[in-house]
C-alpha positions as CSV (number, residue, x, y, z in Angstrom):
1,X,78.7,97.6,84.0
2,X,82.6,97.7,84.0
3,X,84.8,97.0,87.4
4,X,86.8,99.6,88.5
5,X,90.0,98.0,87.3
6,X,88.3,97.5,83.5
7,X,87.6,101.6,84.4
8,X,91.1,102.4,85.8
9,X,92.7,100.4,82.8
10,X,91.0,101.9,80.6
11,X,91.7,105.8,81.7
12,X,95.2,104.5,81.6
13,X,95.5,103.4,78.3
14,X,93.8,106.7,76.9
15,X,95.5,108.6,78.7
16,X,98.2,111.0,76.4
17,X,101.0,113.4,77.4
18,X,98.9,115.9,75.2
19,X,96.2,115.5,77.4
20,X,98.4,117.2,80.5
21,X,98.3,120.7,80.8
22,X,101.5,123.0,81.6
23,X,101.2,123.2,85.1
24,X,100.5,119.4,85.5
25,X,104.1,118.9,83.5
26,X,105.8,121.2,85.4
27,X,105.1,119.9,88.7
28,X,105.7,116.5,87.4
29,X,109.0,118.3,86.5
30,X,109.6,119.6,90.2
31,X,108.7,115.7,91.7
32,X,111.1,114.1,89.9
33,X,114.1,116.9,91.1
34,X,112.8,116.5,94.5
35,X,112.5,113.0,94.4
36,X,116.1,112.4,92.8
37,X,117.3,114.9,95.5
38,X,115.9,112.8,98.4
39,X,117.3,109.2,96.6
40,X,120.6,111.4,96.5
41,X,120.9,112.7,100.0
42,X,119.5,108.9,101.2
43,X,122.1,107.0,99.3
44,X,125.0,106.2,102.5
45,X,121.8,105.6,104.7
46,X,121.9,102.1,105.9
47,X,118.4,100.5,104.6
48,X,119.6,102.1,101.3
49,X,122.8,100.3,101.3
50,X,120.6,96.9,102.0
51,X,118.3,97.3,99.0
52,X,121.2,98.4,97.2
53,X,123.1,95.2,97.7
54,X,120.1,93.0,96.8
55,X,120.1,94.7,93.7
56,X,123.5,94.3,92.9
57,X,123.5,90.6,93.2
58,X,121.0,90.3,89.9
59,X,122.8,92.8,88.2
60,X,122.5,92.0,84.6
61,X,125.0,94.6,82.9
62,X,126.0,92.4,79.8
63,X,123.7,88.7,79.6
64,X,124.7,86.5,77.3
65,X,122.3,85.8,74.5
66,X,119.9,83.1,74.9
67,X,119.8,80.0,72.5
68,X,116.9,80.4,70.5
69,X,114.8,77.7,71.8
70,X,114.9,79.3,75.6
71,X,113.7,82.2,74.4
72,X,110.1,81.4,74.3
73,X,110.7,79.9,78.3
74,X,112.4,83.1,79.9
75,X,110.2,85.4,78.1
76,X,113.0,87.9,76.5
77,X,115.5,86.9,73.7
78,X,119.2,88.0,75.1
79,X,119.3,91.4,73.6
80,X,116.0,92.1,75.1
81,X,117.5,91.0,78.4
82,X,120.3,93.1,78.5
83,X,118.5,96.2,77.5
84,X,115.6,95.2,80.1
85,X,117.7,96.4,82.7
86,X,117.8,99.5,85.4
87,X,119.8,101.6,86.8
88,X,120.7,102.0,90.9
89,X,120.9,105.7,91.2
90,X,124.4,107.1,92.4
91,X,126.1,104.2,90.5
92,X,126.8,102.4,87.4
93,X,125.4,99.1,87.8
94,X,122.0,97.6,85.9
95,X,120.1,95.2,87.7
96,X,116.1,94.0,86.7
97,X,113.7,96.9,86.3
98,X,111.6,95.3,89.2
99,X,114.9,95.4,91.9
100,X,115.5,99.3,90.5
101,X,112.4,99.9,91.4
102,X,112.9,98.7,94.8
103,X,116.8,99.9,95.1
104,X,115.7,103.3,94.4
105,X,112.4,103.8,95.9
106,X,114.0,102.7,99.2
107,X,116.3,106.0,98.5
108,X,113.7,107.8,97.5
109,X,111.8,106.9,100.4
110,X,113.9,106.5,103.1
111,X,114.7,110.2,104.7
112,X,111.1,111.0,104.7
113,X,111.4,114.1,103.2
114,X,109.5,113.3,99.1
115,X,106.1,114.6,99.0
116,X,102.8,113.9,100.4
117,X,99.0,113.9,99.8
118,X,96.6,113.7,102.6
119,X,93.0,112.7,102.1
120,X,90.9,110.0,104.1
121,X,94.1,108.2,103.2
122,X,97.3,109.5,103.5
123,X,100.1,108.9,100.8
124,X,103.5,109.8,99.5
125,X,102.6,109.8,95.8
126,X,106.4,109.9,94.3
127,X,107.2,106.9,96.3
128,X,105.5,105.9,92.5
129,X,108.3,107.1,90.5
130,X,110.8,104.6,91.4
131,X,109.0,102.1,89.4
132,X,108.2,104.9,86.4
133,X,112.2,105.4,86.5
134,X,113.1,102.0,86.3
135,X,110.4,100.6,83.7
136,X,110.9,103.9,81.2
137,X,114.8,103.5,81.5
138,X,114.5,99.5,81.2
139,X,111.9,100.1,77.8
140,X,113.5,102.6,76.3
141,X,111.0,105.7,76.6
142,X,111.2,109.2,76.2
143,X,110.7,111.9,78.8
144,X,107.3,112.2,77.8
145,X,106.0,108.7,78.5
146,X,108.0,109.4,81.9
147,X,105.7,112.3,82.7
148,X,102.7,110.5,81.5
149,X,103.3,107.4,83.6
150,X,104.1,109.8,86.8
151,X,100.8,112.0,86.4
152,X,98.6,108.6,85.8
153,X,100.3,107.1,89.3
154,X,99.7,110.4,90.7
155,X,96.2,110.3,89.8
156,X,94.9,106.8,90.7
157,X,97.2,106.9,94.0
158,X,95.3,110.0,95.2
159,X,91.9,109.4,93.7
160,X,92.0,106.2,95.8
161,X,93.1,108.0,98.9
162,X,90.1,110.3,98.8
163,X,87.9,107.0,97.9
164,X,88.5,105.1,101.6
165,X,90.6,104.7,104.3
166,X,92.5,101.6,104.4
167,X,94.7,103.3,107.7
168,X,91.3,103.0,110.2
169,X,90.7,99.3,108.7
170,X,94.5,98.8,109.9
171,X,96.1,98.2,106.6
172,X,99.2,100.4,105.8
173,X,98.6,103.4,102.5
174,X,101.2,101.9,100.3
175,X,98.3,99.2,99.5
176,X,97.1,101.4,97.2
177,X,100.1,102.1,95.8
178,X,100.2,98.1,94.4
179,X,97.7,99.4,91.9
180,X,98.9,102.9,90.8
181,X,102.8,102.0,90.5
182,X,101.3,98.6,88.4
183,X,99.3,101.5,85.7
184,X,102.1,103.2,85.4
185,X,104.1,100.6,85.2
186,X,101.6,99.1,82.6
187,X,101.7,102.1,80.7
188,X,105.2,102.4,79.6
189,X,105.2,98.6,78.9
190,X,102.3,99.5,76.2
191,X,100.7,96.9,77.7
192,X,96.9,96.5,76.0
193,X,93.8,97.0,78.3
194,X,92.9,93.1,79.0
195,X,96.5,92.7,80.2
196,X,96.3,95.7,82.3
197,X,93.3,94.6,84.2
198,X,94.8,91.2,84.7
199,X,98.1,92.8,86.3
200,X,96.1,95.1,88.2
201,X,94.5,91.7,89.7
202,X,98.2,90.1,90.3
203,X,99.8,93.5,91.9
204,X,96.4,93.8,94.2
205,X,95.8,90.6,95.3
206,X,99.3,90.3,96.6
207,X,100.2,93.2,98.1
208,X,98.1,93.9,101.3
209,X,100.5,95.7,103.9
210,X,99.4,95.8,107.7
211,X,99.9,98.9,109.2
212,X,101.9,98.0,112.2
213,X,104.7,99.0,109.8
214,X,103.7,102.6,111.4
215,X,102.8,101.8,114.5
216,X,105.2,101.5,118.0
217,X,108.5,102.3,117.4
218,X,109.5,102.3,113.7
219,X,111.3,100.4,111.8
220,X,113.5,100.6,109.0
221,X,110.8,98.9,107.0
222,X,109.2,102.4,107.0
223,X,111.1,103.7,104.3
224,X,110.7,100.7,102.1
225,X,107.1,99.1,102.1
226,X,106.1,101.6,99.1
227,X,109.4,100.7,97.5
228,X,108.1,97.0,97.9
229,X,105.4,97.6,96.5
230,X,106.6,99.3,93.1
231,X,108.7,96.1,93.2
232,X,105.9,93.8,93.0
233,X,103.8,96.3,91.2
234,X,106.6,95.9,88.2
235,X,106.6,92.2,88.6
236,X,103.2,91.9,88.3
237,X,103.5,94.1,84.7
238,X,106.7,91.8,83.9
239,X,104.1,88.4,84.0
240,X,101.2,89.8,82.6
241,X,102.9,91.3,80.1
242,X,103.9,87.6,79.3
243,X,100.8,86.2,79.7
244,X,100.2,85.7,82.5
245,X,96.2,86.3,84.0
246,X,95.2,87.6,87.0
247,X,92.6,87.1,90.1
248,X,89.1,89.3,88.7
249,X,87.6,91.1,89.8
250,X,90.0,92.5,92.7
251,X,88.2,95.0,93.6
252,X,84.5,94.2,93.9
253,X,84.9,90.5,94.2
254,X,83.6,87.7,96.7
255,X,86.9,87.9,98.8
256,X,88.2,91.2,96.4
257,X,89.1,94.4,98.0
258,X,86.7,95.9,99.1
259,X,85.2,93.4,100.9
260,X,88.2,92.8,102.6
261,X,90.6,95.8,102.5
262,X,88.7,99.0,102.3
263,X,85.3,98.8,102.0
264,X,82.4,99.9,99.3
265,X,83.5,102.7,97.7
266,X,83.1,105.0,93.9
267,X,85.5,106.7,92.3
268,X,84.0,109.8,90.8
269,X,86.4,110.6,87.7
270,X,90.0,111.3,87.0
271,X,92.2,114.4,85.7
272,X,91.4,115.4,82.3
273,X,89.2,117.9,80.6
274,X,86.7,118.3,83.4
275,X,88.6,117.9,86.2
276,X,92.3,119.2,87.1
277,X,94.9,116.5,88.0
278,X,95.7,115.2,91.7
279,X,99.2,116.4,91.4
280,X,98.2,119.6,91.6
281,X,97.0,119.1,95.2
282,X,100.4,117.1,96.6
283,X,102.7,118.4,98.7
284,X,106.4,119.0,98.9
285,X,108.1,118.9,102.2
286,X,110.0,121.7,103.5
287,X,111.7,119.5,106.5
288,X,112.8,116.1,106.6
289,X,109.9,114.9,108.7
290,X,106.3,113.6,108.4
291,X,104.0,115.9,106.9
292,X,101.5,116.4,109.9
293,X,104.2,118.2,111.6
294,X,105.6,120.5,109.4
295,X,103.3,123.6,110.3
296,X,104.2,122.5,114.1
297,X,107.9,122.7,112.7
298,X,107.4,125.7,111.3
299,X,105.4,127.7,114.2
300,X,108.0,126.4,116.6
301,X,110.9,127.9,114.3
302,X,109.0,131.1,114.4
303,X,108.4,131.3,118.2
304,X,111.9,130.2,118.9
305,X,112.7,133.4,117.6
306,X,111.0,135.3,120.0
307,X,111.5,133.7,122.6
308,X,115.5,133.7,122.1
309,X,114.8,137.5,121.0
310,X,113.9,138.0,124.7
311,X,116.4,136.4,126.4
312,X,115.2,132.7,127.6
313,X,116.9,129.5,127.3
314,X,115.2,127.1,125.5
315,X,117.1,124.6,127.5
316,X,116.1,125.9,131.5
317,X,113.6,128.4,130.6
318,X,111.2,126.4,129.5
319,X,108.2,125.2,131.9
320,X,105.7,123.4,129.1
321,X,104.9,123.3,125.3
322,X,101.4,122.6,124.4
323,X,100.6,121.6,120.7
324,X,96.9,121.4,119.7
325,X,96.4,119.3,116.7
326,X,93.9,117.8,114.6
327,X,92.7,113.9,114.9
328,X,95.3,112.5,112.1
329,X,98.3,114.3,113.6
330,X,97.7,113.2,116.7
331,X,97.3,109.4,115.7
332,X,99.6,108.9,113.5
333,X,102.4,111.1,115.2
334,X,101.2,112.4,119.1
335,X,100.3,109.5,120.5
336,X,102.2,106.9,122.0
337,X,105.0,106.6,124.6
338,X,107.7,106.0,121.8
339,X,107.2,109.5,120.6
340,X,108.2,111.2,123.7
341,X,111.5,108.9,123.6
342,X,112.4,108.2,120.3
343,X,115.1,105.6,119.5
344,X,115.1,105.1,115.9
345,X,115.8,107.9,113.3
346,X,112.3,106.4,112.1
347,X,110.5,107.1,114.9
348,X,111.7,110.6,115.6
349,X,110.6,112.0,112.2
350,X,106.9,110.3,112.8
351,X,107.1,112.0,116.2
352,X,105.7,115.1,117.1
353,X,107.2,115.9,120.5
354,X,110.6,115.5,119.1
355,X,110.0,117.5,116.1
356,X,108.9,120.5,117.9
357,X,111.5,120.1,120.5
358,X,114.4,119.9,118.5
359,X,113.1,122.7,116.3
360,X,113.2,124.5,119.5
361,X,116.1,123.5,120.4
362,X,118.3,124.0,117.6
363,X,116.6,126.4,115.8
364,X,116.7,124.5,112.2
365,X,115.1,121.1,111.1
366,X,117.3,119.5,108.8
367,X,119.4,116.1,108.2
368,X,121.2,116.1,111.1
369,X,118.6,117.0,113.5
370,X,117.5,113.3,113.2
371,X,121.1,112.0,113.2
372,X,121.6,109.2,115.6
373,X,123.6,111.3,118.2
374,X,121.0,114.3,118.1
375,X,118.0,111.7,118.9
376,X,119.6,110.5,121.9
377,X,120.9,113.8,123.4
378,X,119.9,113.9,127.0
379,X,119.1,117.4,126.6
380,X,116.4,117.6,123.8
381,X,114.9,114.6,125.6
382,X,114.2,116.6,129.1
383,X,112.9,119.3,126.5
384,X,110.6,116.4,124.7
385,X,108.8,115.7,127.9
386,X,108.1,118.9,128.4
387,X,105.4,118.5,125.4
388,X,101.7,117.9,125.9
389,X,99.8,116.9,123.1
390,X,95.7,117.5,122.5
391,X,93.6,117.3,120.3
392,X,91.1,120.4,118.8
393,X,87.7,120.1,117.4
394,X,88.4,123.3,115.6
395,X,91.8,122.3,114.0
396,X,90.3,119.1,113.2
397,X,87.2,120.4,111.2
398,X,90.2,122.2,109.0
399,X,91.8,119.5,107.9
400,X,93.1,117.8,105.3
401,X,92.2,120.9,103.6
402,X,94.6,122.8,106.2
403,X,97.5,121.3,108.2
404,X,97.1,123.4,111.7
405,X,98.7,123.0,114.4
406,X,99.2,125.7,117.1
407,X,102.0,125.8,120.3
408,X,101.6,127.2,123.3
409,X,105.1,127.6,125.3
410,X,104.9,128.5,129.0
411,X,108.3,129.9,130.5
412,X,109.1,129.5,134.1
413,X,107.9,132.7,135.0
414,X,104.6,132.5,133.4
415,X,105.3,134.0,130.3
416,X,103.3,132.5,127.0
417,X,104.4,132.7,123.7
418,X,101.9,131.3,121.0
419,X,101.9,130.7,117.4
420,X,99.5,129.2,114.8
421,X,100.6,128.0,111.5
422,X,97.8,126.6,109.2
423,X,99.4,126.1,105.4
424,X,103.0,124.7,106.2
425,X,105.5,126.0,103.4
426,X,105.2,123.4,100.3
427,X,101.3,122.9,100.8
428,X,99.2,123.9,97.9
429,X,98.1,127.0,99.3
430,X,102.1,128.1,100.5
431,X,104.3,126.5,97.7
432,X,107.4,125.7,97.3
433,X,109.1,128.0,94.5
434,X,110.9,126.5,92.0
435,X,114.6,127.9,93.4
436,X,113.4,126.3,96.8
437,X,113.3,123.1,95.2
438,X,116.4,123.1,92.8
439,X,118.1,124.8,96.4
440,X,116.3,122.0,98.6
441,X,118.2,119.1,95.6
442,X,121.6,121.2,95.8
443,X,121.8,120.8,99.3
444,X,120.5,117.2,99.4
445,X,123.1,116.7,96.7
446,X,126.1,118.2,98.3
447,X,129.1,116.1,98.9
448,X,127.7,113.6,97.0
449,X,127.6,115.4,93.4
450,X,129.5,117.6,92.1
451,X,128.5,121.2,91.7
452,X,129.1,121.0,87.7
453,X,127.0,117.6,87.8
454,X,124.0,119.1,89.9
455,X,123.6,121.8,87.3
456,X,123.9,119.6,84.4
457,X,121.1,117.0,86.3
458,X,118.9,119.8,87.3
459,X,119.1,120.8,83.6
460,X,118.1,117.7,81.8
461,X,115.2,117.6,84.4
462,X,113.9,121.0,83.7
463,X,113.6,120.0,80.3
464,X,112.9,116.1,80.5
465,X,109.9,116.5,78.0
466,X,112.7,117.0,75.5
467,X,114.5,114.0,76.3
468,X,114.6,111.1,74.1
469,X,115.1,107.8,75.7
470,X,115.4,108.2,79.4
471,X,118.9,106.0,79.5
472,X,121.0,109.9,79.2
473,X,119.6,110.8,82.0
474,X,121.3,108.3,84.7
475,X,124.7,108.6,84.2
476,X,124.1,112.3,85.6
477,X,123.1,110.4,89.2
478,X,126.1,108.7,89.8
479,X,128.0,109.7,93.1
480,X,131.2,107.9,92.2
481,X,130.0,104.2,93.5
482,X,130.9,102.1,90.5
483,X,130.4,98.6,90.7
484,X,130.1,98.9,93.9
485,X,126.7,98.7,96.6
């Protein structure tokens, strides 16, 4: 019988851009703008700056040629070399596909704001397209293989999430991502399906991530483990692609995977003919914040509004706010002392108390509501402790399929305002249109990139199956940083 990575290689390698339907290219189409727009409105962030600069120092822009007999040794002749190379979105320079990837998935990452897919393991599947970007720009492909590559990572990413948990086992989600950024990866670099398998072995057996990266209060690391992980899942491509073998078989193994990592476990099939494709079942986020919270964001927003409308101040009116959740929301983001006093932009968007209060509070949920100042307000933190979190059995048989959260505010006088929200805007079964994502980019965008350039990027990307070779579209990014990190 074959493994699973002889299986996952295999779907990979067969898998065409004909074989996509409409809808599955059009929402590839709306990840990429939302994912650029995130990179764009991340780029002065300060972990963004840091993987930037690491970049930079192995920029490649021009290489000299190799002498002929070092080209067998490095792996590239010199022309190879120098077109083997990346872009760092928002500026000119090239560096190695495998830093791109890193560079850019940090910005992709960072403000927390790029989709979501939640299952028995939660993910943030476009955290995959950093390494698509940089490998498609780095081997010349078309818009095309870029939509392939992004469905395929897509597809294994989410499959895998609804195969195990790796979160309960306490290992962090972008695990899985070492083996869905390595197939896309794999895929634009044509490599064959005995290579594939071998860098699926080199990308998995490497790339294990605890998940105290999401645990206590969080770190900068937050926003780049994924983007790590597209680092080393390109890597891992780069040296089988060369030759070089891998660890087999990862997954069902003696000390694989499973045994390991995640457990026994099947995957049932992948997008195609008979079944529809996992991006159809992601999620865009509608606030900067993680996704558990957004219906709580959103049913706070809508209460504020009658509660305001009545004549109460959010700010001495208040007596408590009760949110009931479901198990995973409550985990991940409602438990803890660090979520009722946030100190790192990092933790206040992974906390729920803070979310709802500042909604309430402020009355919007954008950027600047996790701005440095705003998170240590004295105000919004007498508000924050205020909040009582439980869990509900009912909410919790509702999900992942539903994301409900319901808040019940008691004013001073006894007065009780509730509101239930169950599909957040961006979910599946409340999208996002598409002038709510090109407006959600623009905004993102702003002060960074010019009006003229947004429309010309937004353009290109509307129509990327039409583009060529994937090296037109970056000079569009750039915000004016040239040469520099």
């Amino acid at each position: 019988m074959k493994n699973i990575a002889q299986k996952l290689a295999e779907y990979s390698h067969a898998l065409k851009y004909k074989d996509l339907p409409d809808d599955v290219i059009h929402e590839v189409k709306r990840r990429v703008i939302d994912s650029l727009g995130c990179a764009i409105g991340a780029f002065d962030s300060e972990p963004v700056k840091i993987a930037r600069q690491i970049a930079q120092n192995a920029a490649t822009p021009h290489p000299a040629p190799l002498p002929q007999r070092e080209r067998g040794l490095r792996g590239f002749s010199g022309r190879e070399r120098g077109e083997r190379a990346a872009t760092i979105f928002g500026t000119d320079i090239k560096t190695l596909p495998d830093l791109a990837a890193f560079a850019n998935g940090v910005a992709i990452r960072y403000l927390d704001y790029n989709d979501t897919y939640l299952s028995k393991e939660p993910a943030h599947p476009s955290d995959n397209i950093s390494a698509c970007l940089a490998v498609a720009e780095a081997f010349n492909k078309s818009g095309r293989d870029l939509i392939t590559a992004i469905a395929l990572a897509y597809e294994v990413q989410c499959r895998l999430c609804d195969a195990a948990s790796l979160r309960q086992r306490g290992w962090d989600h972008v695990t899985y991502g070492a083996f869905s950024s390595t197939l896309a990866a794999a895929k634009l670099m044509n490599l064959n399906i005995e290579k594939t398998v071998h860098a699926l072995g080199l990308a998995g057996v490497a790339n294990i991530a605890l998940r105290q990266t999401r645990v206590g209060e969080l770190s900068m690391w937050k926003g780049c483990a994924f983007a790590n992980t597209a680092r080393n899942a390109v890597f891992a491509v780069m040296l089988a692609k060369n030759g070089m073998t891998g660890p087999a078989p990862i997954f069902e193994g003696e000390k694989g995977f499973m045994k390991l990592v995640s457990g026994s476990f099947e995957l049932e099939g992948f997008g195609g003919k008979k079944r529809p494709f996992k991006i159809l079942d992601t999620y865009i986020k509608f606030y900067p914040a993680e996704y558990h919270s957004q219906s709580a964001i959103q049913a706070a927003l809508q209460l504020r509004k009658k509660i305001v409308a009545q004549g109460f101040s959010l700010a001495r009116d208040i007596k408590s706010i009760e949110i009931k959740t479901f198990n995973a929301a409550y985990e991940i983001i409602g438990s803890g002392p660090e979520r009722w006093n946030p100190k790192t932009r990092e933790t206040a968007d992974h906390s729920l108390p803070y979310c709802v209060a500042v909604a309430l509070m402020d009355g919007e949920v954008g950027l600047k509501q996790f701005a440095e100042r705003r998170i240590k307000s004295p105000g919004l933190h007498r508000l924050i402790q205020k909040v009582g979190i439980v869990r509900d059995r009912e909410l919790n048989r509702q999900y992942p399929e539903a994301m409900p959260n319901l808040i019940r505010i008691i004013t001073k006088d006894d007065r009780q305002f509730s509101n239930k929200v169950t599909y957040p805007k961006g979910h599946p079964k409340n999208p996002m249109t598409d002038k709510e994502v090109e407006e959600k980019f623009k905004t993102l965008a702003k002060g960074l990139v010019s009006a003229r350039d947004v429309d010309k990027i937004l353009s290109i990307l509307w129509t990327l199956e039409e583009l060529k070779n994937l090296r037109k579209l970056f000079p569009t990014l750039s915000t004016g940083e040239r040469g520099k990190g």
